[in-house]
C-alpha positions in Angstrom: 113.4 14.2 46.3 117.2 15.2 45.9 118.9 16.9 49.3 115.9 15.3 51.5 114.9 11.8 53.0 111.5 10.6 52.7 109.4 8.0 54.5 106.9 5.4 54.0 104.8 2.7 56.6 106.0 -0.7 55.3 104.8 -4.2 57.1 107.8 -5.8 58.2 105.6 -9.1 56.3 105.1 -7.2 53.0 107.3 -9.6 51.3 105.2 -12.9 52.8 101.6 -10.6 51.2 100.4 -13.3 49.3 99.7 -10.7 46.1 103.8 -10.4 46.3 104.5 -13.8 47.0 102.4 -14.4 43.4 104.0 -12.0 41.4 107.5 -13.0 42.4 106.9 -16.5 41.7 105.6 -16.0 38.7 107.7 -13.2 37.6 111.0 -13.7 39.5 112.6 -10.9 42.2 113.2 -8.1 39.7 109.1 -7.7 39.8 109.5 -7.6 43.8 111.9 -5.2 43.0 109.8 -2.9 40.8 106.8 -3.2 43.2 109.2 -1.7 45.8 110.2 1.0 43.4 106.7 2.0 42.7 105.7 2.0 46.6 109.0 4.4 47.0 107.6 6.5 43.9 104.3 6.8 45.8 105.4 8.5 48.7 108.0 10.4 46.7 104.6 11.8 44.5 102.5 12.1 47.6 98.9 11.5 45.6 97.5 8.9 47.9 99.8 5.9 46.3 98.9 7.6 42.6 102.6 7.1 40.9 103.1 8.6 37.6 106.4 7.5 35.9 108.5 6.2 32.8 109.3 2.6 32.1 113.1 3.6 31.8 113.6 5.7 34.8 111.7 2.3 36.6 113.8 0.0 35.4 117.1 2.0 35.6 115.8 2.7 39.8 114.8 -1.7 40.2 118.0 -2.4 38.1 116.1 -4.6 35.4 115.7 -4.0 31.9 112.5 -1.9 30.1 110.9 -5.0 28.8 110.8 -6.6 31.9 110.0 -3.6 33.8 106.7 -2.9 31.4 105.8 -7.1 32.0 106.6 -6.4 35.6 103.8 -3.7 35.6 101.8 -5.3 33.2 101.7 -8.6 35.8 101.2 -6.5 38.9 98.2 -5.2 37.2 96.6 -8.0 36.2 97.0 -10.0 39.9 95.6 -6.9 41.8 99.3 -5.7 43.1 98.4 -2.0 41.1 95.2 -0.5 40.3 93.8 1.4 37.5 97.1 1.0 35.0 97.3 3.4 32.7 100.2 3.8 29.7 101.0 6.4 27.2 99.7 5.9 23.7 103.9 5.9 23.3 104.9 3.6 25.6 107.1 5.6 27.4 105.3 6.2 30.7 102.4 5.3 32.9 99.9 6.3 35.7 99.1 3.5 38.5 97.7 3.6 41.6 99.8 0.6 44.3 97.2 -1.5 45.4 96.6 -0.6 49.8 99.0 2.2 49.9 96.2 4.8 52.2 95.1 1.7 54.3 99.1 0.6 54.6 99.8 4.6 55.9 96.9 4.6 58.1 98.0 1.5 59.5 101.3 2.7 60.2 100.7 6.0 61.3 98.4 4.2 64.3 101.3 2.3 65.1 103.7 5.1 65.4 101.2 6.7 67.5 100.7 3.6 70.0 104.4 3.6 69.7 105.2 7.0 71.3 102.3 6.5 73.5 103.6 3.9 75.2 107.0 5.8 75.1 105.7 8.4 77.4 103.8 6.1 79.8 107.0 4.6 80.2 109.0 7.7 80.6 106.0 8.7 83.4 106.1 5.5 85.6 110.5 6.4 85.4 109.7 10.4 86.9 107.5 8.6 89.5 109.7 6.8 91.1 113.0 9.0 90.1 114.5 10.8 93.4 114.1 14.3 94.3 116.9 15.8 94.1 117.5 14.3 90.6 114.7 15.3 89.1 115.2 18.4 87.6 118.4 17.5 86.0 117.0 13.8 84.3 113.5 15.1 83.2 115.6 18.2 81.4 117.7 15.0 79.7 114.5 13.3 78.5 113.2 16.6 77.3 116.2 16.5 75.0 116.0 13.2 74.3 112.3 13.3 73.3 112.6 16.6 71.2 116.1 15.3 69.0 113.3 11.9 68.4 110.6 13.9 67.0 113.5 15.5 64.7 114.5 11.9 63.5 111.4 10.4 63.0 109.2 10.3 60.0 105.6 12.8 60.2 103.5 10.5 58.6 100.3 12.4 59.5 98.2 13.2 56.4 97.4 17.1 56.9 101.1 17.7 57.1 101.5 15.7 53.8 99.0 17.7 52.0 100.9 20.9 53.1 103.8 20.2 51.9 102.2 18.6 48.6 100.2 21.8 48.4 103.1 24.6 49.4 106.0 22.7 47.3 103.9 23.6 44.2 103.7 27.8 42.9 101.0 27.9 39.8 99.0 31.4 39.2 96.3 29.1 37.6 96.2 27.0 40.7 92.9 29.0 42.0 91.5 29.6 39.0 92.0 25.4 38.4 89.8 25.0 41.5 87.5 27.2 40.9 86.3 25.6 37.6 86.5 22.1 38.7 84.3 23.5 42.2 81.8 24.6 39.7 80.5 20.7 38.6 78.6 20.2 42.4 79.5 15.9 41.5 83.2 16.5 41.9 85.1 16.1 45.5 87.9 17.8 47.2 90.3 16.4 49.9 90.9 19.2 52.2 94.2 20.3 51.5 93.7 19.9 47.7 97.0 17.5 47.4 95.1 15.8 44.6 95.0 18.6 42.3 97.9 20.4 43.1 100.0 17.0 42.2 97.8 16.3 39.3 99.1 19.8 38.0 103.1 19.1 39.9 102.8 15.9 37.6 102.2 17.7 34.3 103.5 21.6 34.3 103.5 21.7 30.4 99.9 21.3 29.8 97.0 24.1 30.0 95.4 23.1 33.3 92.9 25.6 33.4 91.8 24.3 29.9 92.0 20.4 31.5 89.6 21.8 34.4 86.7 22.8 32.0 87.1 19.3 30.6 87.4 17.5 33.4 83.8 19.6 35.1 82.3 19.1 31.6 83.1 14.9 31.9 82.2 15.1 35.8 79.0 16.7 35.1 77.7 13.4 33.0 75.6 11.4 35.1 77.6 8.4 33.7 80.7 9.6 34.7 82.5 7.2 37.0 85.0 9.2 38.6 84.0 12.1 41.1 87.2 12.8 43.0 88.5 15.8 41.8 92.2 15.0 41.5 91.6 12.3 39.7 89.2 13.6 36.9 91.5 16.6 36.5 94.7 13.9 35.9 92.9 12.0 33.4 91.8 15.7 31.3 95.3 16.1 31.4 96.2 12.9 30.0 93.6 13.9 26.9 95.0 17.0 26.2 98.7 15.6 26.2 97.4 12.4 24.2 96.0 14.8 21.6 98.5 17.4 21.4 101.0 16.6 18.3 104.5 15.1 19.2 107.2 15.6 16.4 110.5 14.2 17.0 113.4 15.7 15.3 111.1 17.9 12.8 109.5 14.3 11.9 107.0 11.4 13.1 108.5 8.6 14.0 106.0 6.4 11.7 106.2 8.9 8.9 104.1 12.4 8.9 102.2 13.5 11.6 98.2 12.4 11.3 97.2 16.6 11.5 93.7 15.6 10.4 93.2 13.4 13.1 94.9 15.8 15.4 93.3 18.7 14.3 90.1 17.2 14.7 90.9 15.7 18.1 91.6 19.2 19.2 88.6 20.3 17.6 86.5 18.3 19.6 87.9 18.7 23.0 88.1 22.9 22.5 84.3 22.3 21.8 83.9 20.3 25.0 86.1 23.0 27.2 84.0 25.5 25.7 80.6 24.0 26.4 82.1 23.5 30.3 82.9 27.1 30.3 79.3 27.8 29.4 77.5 25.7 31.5 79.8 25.9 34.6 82.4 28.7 34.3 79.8 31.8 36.3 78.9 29.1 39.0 81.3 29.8 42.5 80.3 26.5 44.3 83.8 27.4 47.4 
């Protein structure tokens, strides 16, 4: 978010939540400290508190160490303080969702609301008893006054959120993404797609039109827990980058790559894709 400020609806009590108050006894401020790192992250990502990161950037941003901030996140998980904790077959980074964020913002957008509402009733009952002849010159002062406020103050509404989540983005496959996950009729759209369009912000190296045929073949299994669309198409992604060979320096780090494995990991998900495309790729559910 370099060259722009960003903001977020905190309680003023969040540090007195009794989930916080846990993990800092237990874990001492630094995991405080992260939590507030990862609620920053959140509204940096704009996925409805969905915060993909790495361990080192974390702990370089909540000035701890790695180690602590992985048992920081590891702890937060475990209490209830983040959801659905997901790491990296590497270690390295990690999907989480922070626990309340979308009841948090809708809290606080209603309060910013109420907030400017009673902001004009006041300025009302002023004009009503404000003299004639000064009228004109006073209500072109608060016309100013309001207009440099809305400038200064946060837009914490949730269509405007998905805009920008939706226009910051530029992927030819974009369409071509929704149009394969739209063809499984189980999977669900928010209206701006800001789901999907971060899922793909979030992972630009990957094949996302390849991760949508996997994620409508895994949607279209009855079983299948997750039917939100951003969300199945994150965790394709996530098995197409955990399959996908990682060399470091022309070597493995624990000796030669495991290309069987690989190759048959691959194998199986192409086969999967494929069978997507068959089943789903001529439907045009829009």
């Amino acid at each position: 978010m370099t060259g722009r400020t960003s903001w977020w609806a905190k309680d003023a009590a969040w540090h007195r939540r009794e989930l916080i108050v846990e993990l800092g006894e237990e874990n001492g401020p630094g995991a405080v400290t992260v939590m507030d790192t990862l609620s920053a992250w959140a509204q940096e990502q704009r996925a409805a508190g969905w915060v993909r990161g790495g361990f080192r950037a974390l702990a370089r941003e909540s000035f701890v160490t790695v180690g602590h901030a992985q048992s920081f996140v590891s702890a937060a998980a475990a209490i209830g303080a983040l959801d659905e904790l997901q790491v990296d077959d590497d270690g390295r980074r990690f999907d989480c969702r922070v626990s309340g964020w979308t009841e948090d913002q809708s809290r606080g957008r209603a309060s910013f609301r109420k907030q400017n509402q009673r902001e004009r009733e006041a300025l009302g009952a002023d004009e009503s008893v404000t003299d004639p002849d000064e009228s004109r010159s006073s209500h072109a002062e608060r016309d100013e006054s309001r207009s440099v406020t809305e400038i200064a103050l946060p837009n914490l509404t949730i269509e405007r959120e998905g805009e920008r989540a939706s226009a910051s983005f530029d992927d030819p496959h974009v369409s071509e993404v929704e149009r394969v996950l739209r063809s499984c009729p189980r999977l669900q759209f928010d209206p701006l797609l800001a789901a999907v369009t971060n899922a793909i912000a979030a992972y630009p190296d990957v094949d996302h039109v390849k991760a949508a045929h996997i994620a409508a073949g895994n949607a279209s299994d009855p079983n299948y827990r997750t039917t939100d669309a951003g969300k199945a198409l994150r965790y394709a992604i996530q098995e197409l980058e955990r399959t996908a060979p990682k060399p470091r320096n022309g070597s493995h780090r624990n000796g030669p790559p495991p290309t069987d494995k690989v190759a048959a990991r691959e194998a199986r998900f192409e086969e999967r894709a494929a069978a997507a495309e068959r089943a789903y790729g001529g439907q045009h559910d829009r």
